[in-house]
N, C-alpha and C positions, 0 to 999 in steps of 0.2 A: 504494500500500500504506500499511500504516503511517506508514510514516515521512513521506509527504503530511500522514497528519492528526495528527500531529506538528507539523510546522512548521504547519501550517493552525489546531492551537489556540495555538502560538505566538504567531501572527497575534491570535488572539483576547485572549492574555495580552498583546501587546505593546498589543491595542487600549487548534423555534423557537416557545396563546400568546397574543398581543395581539388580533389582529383580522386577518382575507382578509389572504393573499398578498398582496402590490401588483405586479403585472407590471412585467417589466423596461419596457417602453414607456412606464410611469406610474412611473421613478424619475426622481431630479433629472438636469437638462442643467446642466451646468458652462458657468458663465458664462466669456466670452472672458477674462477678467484670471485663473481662478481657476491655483489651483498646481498643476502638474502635476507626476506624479509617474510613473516608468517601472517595474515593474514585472518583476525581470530575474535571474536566473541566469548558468553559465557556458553555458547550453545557448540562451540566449536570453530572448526578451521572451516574458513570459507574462499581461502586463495593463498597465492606466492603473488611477491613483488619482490625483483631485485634489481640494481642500478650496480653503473660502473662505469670509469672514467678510460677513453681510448688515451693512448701514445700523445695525441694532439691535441689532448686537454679535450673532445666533444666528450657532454654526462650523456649516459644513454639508461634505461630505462623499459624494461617488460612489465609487466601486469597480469596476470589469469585471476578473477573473481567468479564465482557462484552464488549471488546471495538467492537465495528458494527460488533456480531456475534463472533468474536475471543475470545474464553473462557480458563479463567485461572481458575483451582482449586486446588489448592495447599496446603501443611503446612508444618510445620517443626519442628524439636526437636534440640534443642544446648546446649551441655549440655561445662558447663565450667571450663577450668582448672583451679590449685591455682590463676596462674595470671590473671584470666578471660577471659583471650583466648577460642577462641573452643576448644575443646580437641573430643570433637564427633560430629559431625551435620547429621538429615538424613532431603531430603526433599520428600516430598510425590507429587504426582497428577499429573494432567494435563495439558499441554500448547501447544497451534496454532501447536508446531511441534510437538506433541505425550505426552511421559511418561519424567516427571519430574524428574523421581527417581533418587536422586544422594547422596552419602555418602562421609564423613570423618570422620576420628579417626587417634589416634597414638596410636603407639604401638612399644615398646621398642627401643624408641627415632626416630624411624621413623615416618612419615605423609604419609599417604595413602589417594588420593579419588576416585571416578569412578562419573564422572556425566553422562548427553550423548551426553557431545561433547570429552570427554576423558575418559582418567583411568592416572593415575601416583604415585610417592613417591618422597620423599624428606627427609635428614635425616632434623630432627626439630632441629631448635637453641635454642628451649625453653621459644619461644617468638614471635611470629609470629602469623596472624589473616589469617583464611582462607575466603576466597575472591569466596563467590558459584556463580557459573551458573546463578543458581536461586532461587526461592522460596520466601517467603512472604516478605514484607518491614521490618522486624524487625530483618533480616541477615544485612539488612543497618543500622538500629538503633542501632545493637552492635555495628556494624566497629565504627561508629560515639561517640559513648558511650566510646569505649575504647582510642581511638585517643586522645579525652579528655581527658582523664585519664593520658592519656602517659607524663612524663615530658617534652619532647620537642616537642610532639604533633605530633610525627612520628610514624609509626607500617612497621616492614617488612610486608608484604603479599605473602601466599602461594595462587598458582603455583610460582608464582614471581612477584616482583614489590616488590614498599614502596609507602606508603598514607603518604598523609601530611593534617593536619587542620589548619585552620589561621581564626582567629576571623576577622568578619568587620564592623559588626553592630550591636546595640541592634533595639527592637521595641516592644511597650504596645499594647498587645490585650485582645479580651474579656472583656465584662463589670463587674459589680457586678453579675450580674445572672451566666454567664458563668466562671468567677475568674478570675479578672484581673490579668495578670501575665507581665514581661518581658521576651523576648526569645533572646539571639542571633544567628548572622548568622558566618554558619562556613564555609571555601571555602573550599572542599576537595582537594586536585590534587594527581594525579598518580593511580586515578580507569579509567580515561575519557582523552580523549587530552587537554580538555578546566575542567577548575574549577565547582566541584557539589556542588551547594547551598545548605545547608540542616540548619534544626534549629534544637538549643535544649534550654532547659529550665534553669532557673538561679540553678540547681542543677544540671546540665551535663546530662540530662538525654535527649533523641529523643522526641523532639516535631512534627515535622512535615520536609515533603518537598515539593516543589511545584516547579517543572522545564519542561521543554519543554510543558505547559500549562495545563499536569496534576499535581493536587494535591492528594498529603495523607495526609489529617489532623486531628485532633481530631474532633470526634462528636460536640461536645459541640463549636467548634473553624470553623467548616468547610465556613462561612461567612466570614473569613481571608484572602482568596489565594490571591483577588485584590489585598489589602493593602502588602501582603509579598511580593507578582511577583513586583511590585514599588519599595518598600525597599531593596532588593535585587537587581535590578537590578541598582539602582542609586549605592548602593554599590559595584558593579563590575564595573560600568563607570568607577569608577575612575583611576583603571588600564590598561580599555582600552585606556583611552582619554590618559594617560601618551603613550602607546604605538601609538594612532593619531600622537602623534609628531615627538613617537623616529625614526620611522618606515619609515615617510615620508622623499623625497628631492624634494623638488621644484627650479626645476633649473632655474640659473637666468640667464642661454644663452640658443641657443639653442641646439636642440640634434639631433643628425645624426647616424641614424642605415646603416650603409654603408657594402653594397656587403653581404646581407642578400637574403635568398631564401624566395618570401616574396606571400602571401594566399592573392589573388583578390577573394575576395568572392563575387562581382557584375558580374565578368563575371565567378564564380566558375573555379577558375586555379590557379594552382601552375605558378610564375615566377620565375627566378636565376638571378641570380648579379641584385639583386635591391638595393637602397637607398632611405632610407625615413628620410625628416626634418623635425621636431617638435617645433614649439618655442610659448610660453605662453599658452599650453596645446591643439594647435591646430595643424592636421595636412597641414604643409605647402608648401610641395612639394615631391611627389613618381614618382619613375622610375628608369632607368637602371642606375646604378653606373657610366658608361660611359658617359651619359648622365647631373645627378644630381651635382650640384655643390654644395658641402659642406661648409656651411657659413664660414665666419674667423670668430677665436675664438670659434666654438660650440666644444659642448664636440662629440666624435664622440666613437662607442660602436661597436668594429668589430665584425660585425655577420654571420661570415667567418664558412659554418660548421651548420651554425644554420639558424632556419626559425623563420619569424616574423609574426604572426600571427594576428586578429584583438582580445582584448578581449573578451573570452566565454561569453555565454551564459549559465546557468542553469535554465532550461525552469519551472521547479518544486520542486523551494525548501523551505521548511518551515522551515524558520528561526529559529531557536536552543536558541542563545542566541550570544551575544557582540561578540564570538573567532570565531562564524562561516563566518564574516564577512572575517577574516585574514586566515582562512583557504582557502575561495572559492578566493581569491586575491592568494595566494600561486599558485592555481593552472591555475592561468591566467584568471579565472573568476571573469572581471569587471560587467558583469547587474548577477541580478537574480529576475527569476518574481517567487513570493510569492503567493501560489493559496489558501493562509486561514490560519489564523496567528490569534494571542491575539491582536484584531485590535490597543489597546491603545500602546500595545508596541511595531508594526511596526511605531505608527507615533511617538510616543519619539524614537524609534531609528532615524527616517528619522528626525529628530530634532535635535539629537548631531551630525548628519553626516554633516551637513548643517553646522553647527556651528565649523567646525573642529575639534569635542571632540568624535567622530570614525570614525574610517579607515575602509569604507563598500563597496562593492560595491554598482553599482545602484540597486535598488530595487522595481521594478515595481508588487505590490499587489495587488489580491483579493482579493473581502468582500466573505466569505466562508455562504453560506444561505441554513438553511435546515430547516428542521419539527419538530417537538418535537414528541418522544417517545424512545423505548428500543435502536436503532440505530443510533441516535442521533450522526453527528458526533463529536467528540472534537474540540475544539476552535469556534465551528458555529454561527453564528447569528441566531435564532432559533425564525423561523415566526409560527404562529398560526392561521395566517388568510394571505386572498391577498392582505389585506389592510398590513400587518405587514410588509408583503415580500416585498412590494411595496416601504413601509417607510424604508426599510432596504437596497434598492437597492440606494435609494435617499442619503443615509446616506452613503453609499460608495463613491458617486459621491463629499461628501460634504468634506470627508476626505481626496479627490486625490487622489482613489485609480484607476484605468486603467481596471478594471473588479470586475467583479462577477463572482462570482461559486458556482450551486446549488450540491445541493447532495442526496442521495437515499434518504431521508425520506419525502425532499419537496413534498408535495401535486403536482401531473404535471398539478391539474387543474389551478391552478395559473401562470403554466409556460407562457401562451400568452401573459397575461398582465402584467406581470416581465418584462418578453425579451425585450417589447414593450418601458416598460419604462427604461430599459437599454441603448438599442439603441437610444432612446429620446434623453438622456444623453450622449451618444457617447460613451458609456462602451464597453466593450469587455465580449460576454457570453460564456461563459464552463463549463465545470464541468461533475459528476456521471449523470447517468441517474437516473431519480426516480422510486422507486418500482412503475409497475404495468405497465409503458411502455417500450418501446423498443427504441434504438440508431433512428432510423430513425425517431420515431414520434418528438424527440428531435429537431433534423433537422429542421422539417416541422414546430416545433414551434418557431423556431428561433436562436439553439445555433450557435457559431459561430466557435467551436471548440469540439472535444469529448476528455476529459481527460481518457487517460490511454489504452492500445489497449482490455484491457478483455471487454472493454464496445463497443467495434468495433466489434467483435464475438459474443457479445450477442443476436445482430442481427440474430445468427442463432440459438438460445439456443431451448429447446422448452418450451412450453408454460408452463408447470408448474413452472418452474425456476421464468419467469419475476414478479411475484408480490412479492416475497423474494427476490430480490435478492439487495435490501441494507443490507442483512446479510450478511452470510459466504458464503451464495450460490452466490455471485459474484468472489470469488474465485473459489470455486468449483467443480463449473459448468464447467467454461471455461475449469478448470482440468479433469473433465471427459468426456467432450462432444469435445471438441476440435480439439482432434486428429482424429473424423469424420467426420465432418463437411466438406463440398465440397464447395471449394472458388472457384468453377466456376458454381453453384447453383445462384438463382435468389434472394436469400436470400442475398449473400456476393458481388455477381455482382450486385445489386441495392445498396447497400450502398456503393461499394466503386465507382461506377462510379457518385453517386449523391456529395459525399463529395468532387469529381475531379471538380464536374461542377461548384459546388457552391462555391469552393474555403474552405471547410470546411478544417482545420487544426487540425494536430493528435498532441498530446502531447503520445507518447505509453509508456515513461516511460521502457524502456524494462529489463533494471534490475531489474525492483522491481520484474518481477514476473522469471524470472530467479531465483532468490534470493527465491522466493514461491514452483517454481515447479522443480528445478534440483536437488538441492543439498540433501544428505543425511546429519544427525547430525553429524558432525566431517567433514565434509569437506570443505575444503579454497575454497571460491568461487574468481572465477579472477578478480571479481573487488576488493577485498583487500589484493591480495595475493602481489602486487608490493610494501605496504606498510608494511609489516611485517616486523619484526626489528624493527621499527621507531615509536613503539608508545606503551602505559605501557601495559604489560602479561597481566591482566584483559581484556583489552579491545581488543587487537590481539584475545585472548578465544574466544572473542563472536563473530569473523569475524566465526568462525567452527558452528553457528549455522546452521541448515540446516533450509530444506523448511519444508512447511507444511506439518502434517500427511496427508498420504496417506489414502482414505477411504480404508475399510476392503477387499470391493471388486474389488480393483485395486490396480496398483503396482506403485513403482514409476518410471518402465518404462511406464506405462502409460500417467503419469503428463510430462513426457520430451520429449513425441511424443505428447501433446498437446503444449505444449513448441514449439516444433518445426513448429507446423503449425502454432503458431503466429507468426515468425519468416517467415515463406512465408509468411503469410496474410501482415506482414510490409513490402514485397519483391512487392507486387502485389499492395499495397497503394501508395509506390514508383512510380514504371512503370506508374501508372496510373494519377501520377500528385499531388497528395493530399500534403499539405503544412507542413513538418513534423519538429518539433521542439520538441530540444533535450533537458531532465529533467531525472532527476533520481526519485524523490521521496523521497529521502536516507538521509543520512551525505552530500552527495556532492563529495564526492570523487569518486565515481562511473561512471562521468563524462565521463571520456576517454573508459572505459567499455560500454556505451550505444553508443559510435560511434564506437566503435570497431563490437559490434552488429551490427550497420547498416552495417559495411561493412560483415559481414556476410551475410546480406539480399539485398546486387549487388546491393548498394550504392558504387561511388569511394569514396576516402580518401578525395576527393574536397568535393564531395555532401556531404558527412557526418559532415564535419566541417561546409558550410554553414548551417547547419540544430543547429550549435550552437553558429553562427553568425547572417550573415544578414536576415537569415529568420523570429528568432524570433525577431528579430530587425523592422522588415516589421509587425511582429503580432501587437507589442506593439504602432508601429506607428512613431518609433523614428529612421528608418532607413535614415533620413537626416541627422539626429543626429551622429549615431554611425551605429558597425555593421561591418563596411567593411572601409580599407585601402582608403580614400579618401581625397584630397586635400581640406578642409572646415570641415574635420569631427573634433569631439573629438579625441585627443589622447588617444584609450583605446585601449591599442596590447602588447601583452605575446610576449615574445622572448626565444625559445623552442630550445633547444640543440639536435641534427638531423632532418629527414627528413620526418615530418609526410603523404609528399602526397607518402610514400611507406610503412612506418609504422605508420599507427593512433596511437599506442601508445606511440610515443615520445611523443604526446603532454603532458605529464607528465613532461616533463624534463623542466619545467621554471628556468629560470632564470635570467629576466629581468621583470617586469609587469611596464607597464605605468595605472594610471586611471587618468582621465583628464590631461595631461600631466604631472603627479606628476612622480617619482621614485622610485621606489619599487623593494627591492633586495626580491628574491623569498626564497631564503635558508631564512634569517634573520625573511619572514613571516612564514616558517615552524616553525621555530623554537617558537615563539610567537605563534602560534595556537596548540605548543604541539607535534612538531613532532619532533623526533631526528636527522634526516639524509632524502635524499632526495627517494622518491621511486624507485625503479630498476626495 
């Protein structure tokens, strides 16, 4: 889903056009000396990368990647100018969206590239690092290499942008057999919104990195990732927990949001001229301005012009690291349930949040449980047996986690007496379906939600697709069967009237495959076209990635007339009652994009905001708690500048966030998560 081609343009920031594909069989062979490099999660190995420097100084660079079916093959040549800058780079191969191929050179003081999300020039200042698309981790090893090098540990960057490096930790790995060395950690900024952890060695040179739960580390070193993902991340606390305080008001009267257009999401309705009183983080009085009597002495916040909404929901997000807490807050999003994380670092985050030393929102997680083999998902708990699954579902419970989530490679004979003992526990079941059954057998064995809507249509796939399809054929498929497929068949009328009856809940995620099946390479897809401007050229680049390669024998109007009938299929899961909660899969800013979608699929602007309010609020169990504008509840409500129940897409426009009645200026968390200026 998403959140793959998240870390996958990470990959690109941390680093389709020019000319023919080059077949993997015609990429470079890595010479016996060159550095290897392990390619690795908690879920297991998912590729080699290794680099190496020819006789004439050009870096050269291979790549083989699998992440569940998604294949990278790549390489690359960089050849260096005096200053050690690029002065040439080609990269070579393959990637999820097609041909990798992308060039740069200069040439009589000009920089030229073409990758395939552009082509452009620039005249050169003579000192500047080009910032590729893609291609192997050792286009990040130079950026990293040179940075250090730099006196003040700055580099312009072409297309545009400047990197910065700021040392924050050292740390002793490997023993006598592997060579004990020290490494430090360097914080990147201005490739990503939030700071890239990377290491290098006490001679400046790229050791490794290890972020969003994959690592690339040296052979000999790949036993590390734990011990760095810790060391790293207590070194980036520090500047969150500084920003835990700067960030926060906790106010010592109370507060009154007065003559606000204000979002009942229990009875799903827009009301006007409301006021709502807040005092010790508890809501303590809503209704008509008319009505409401504004305490003496509270602070009072005219919401004249603007709507008060309750704080979002983000039904699907895998937590990134420390900034994405201040980002999903920016955007009025107080809960986020976590459907499979690096389980030790959701509960040290849910540790410093507890402790006031980070600004998060709530965080309701799944234990993420699969099977062991080539599909393997990243970050999984990875059973062997039904005795393991079993011991791993228990082990969720033991941690406060709110769920499990199995995944394609799980064994489904195991699923009865999983569920069994989930529900035991009082867990919450969702997740992929596993290769070799279908969504409805899922059902019958107990889930209690189907993560993602391609796994709602698979329902109707045929038969060859279901025992592959925790590979690439769960994308696929849905892409080329899809826009067949008749949702008034006994295939899609059995599942979606059985998920009504039973009360089954969709998480569909409808961006992510948006993000899969619409777009071509170079085009701004709309969920990050409102944030352009506001965030560094590298990473604006990578919103132009497009969807995935089209097979040969279809087009990509094919993939957006299957596009489009999942788009009915979430119109007719609607109609029919199914409990739908809203998640991206993403960064998180796609948010307002997937209820924009709903109302595309004859959802109002009401239903679509419940669906990232009180509904998932009611999944998680905590809608007594939170969720919805209630006299008893938490103070968790975004205060949004227009009028979302006629445009969903104000809800971007925060500028007030309460979470537990604390105070939170929404500019001030953009600005702290990395953003320049507010979205348009």
């Amino acid at each position: 889903m998403r959140s793959e081609l998240v870390v996958c343009c990470l990959i690109c920031l941390l680093a389709s056009v020019s000319s023919a594909q080059v077949p993997t069989a015609e990429l470079l062979k890595p010479p016996a000396d060159a550095r290897h490099f392990i390619i690795e999660s908690t879920g297991g190995k998912h590729g080699d990368s290794w680099s190496w420097v020819t006789a004439d100084g050009t870096r050269m660079g291979r790549e083989s990647m699998n992440l569940r079916g998604q294949i990278w093959e790549v390489d690359y040549s960089g050849k260096p100018g005096a200053d050690g800058m690029p002065a040439a780079m080609t990269i070579r191969g393959v990637t999820p969206q097609g041909d990798a191929g992308e060039t740069f050179g200069i040439e009589g003081g000009t920089a030229k590239w073409r990758s395939p999300l552009d082509a452009g020039s620039a005249t050169y200042s003579g000192h500047a690092f080009y910032s590729s698309v893609g291609g192997p981790m050792d286009t990040n090893a130079w950026l990293l290499e040179r940075l250090i090098a730099s006196p003040d540990k700055t580099l312009e960057l072409l297309p545009g942008g400047k990197a910065r490096a700021v040392q924050l930790a050292h740390l002793d790995v490997g023993n006598a057999g592997s060579g004990k060395q020290t490494i430090d950690l360097w914080a990147v900024t201005g490739i990503n919104n939030s700071p890239v952890p990377m290491w290098a060695d006490a001679n400046g040179r790229f050791f490794g990195v290890t972020f969003g739960g994959f690592g690339w580390l040296p052979e000999a070193y790949a036993d590390e990732q734990h011990r760095m993902d810790l060391a790293q991340t207590a070194a980036l606390a520090t500047q969150t927990a500084s920003l835990a305080k700067s960030l926060v008001k906790v106010p010592d009267r109370p507060v009154a949001f007065v003559d606000v257009r204000l979002f009942d999401a229990d009875a799903v309705r827009f009301l006007t001229r409301q006021t709502v009183v807040v005092n010790k983080g508890v809501i303590v009085a809503v209704g008509p301005s008319t009505r409401i009597k504004v305490p003496a002495g509270a602070r009072v916040i005219n919401g004249r012009g603007m709507t008060l909404v309750p704080g979002m929901w983000d039904c699907h997000m895998h937590v990134g690291d420390d900034f994405t807490g201040l980002q999903e807050l920016s955007m009025g999003v107080t809960s986020v349930r976590d459907p499979g994380n690096n389980d030790a670092l959701t509960i040290g985050r849910r540790t410093r949040a507890g402790a006031g030393q980070l600004l998060f929102p709530h965080v309701y997680p799944s234990s993420l449980i699969d099977g062991k083999g080539p599909y393997t998902a990243q970050v999984a708990n990875v059973a062997t047996s039904e005795t393991e699954a079993i011991a791993w579902v228990d082990k969720a419970k033991a941690n406060g986690f709110t769920g499990v989530k199995f995944y394609g490679t799980f064994n489904p004979a195991w699923l009865p007496a999983s569920i069994a003992e989930a529900h035991r526990l009082g867990l919450h079941v969702h997740g992929h379906i596993p290769a070799g059954i279908r969504p409805m057998d899922a059902i019958n064995d107990g889930y209690d939600e189907i993560t993602h809507i391609n796994w709602i249509i698979m329902q109707a796939m045929p038969d060859s697709v279901i025992p592959v399809s925790n590979g690439i054929a769960r994308f696929e498929a849905p892409g080329r069967y899809a826009k067949d497929v008749d949702l008034d068949g006994p295939a899609m009328t059995g599942i979606v009237s059985t998920m009504a009856r039973k009360h089954i809940y969709s998480d569909p995620t409808m961006v992510a495959f948006e993000s899969i099946y619409v777009p071509e390479n170079g085009d701004l897809s709309p969920s990050y076209a409102p944030f352009v401007g506001t965030l560094p050229p590298t990473l604006e680049r990578q919103f132009r990635t497009g969807g995935f390669a089209v097979p040969k024998d279809l087009t990509r109007a094919d993939y957006r007339a299957s596009w489009a009938k999942l788009v009915e299929l979430l119109e007719r899961m609607h109609r029919a009652g199914i409990p739908i909660v809203a998640g991206t899969d993403g960064s998180g800013i796609e948010l307002v994009r997937e209820l924009e979608i709903y109302t595309n699929a004859g959802f109002t602007p009401a239903e679509a905001l419940a669906a990232a309010t009180i509904v998932p609020a009611r999944l998680v169990g905590v809608d007594e708690h939170t969720g919805s504008i209630k006299v008893g509840k938490a103070a968790d409500l975004a205060l949004v500048a227009g009028d979302p129940s006629t445009h969903i897409t104000d809800l971007r426009q925060t500028r007030v966030v309460m979470l537990d009645g604390k105070l939170l200026d929404a500019d001030s968390l953009r600005e702290a998560a990395g953003y320049s200026g507010r979205p348009k």
